[in-house]
KEKE-3310 file (N, C-alpha, C; in steps of 0.2 Angstrom, whole numbers, plus 5000, padded with zeros to 4 digits):
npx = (5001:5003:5007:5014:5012:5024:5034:5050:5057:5049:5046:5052:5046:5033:5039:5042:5031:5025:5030:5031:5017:5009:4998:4997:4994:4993:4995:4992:4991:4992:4994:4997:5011:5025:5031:5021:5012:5011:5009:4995:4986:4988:5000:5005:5017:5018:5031:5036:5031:5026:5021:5024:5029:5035:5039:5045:5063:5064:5059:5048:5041:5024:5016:5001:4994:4995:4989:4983:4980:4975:4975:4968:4974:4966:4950:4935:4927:4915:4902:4893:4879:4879:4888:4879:4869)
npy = (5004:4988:4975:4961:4955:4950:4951:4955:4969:4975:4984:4995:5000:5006:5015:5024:5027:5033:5044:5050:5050:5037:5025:5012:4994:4983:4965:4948:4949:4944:4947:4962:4970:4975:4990:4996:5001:5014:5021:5015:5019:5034:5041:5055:5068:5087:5093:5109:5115:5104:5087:5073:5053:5041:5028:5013:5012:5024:5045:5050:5058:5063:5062:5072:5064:5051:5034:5017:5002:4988:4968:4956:4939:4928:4929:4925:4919:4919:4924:4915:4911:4911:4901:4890:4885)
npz = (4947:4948:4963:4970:4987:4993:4984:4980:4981:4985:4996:4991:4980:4987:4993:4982:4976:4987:4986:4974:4968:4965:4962:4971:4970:4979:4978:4982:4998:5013:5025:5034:5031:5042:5040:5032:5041:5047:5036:5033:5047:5044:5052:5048:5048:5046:5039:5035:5025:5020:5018:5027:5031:5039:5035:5035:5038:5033:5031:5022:5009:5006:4993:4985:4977:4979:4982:4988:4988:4993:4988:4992:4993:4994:4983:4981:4963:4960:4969:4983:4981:4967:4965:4970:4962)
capx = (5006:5002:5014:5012:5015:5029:5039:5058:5056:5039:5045:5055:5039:5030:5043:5041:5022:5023:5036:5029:5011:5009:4993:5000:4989:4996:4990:4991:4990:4989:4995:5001:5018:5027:5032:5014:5009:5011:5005:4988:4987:4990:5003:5008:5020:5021:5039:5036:5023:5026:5016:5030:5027:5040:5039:5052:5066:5064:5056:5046:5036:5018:5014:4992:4988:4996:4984:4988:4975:4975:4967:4969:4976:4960:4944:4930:4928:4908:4897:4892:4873:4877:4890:4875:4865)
capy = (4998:4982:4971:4958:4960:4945:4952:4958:4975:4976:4991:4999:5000:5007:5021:5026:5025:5039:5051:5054:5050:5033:5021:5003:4988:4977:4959:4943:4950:4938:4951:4968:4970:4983:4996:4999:5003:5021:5023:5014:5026:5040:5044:5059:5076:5091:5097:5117:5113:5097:5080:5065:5050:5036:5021:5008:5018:5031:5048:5050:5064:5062:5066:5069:5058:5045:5030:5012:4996:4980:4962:4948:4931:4923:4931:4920:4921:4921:4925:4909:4911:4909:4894:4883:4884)
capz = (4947:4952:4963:4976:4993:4993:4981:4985:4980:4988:5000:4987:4976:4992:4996:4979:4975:4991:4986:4966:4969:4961:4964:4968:4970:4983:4977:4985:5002:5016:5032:5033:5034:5046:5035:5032:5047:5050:5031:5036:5052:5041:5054:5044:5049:5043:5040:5033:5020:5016:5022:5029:5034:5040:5031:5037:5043:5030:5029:5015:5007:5002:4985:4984:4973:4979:4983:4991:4989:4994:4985:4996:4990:4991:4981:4977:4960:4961:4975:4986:4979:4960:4962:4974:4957)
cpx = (5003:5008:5012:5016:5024:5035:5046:5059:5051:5039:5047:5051:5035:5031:5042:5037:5022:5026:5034:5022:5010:5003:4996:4994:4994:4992:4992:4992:4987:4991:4998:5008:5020:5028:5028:5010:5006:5008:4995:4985:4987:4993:5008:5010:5019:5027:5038:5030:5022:5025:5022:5025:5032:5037:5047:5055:5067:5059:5052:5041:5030:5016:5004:4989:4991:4991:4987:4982:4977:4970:4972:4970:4970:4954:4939:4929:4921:4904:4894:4886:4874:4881:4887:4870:4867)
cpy = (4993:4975:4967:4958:4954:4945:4955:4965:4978:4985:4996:5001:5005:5016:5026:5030:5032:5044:5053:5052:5044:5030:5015:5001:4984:4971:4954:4943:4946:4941:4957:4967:4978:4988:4999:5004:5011:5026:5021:5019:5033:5044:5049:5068:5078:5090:5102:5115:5109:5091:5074:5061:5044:5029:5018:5012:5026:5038:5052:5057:5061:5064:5065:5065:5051:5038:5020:5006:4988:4975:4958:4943:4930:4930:4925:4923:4923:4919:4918:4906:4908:4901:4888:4882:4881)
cpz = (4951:4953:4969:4980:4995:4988:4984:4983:4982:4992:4996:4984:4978:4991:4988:4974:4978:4989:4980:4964:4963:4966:4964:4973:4974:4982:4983:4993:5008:5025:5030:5034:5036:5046:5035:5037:5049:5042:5034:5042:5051:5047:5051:5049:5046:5045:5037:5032:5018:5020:5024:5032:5034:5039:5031:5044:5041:5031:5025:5013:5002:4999:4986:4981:4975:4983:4985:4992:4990:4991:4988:4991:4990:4992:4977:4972:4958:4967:4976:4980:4973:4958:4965:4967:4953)
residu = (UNK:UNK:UNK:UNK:UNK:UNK:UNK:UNK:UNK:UNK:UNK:UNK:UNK:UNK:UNK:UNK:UNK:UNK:UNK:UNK:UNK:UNK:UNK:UNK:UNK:UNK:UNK:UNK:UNK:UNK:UNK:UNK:UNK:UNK:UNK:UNK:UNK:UNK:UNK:UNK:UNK:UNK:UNK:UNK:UNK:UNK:UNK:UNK:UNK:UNK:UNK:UNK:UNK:UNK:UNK:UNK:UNK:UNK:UNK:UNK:UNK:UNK:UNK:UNK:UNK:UNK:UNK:UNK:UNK:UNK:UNK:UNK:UNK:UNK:UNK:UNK:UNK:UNK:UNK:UNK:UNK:UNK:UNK:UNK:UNK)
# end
């Protein structure tokens, strides 16, 4: 799923991506936001058997497949080199 980081569900998306193992594309990315934090950190618990990790205020269970990428707002669309030619 691909969703940008400015949207009004952006953290709902987030918590959800972590809990059923979802891959989301964070685009137009122009700061981390806070929430994030302790995902990036991989500040993860065990609780028995199972992986947490606090995102927001919530507790959330880490699914393995889940995966979390960022595309910055600005990407040149060709390398410096081929647009001086």
């Amino acid at each position: 799923m691909s969703l940008p980081q400015q949207d009004a569900k952006f953290v709902q998306n987030v918590e959800l991506a972590v809990r059923f193992g979802r891959v989301l594309i964070a685009t137009e990315v122009d700061y981390i936001e806070p929430v994030l934090v302790n995902l990036l950190r991989r500040d993860f618990q065990m609780q028995g058997a199972r992986l947490s990790v606090l995102v927001g205020d919530k507790m959330l269970d880490v699914a393995d497949s889940f995966r979390l990428f960022f595309w910055p707002s600005f990407v040149p669309s060709l390398p410096l080199r081929l647009r001086l030619q």
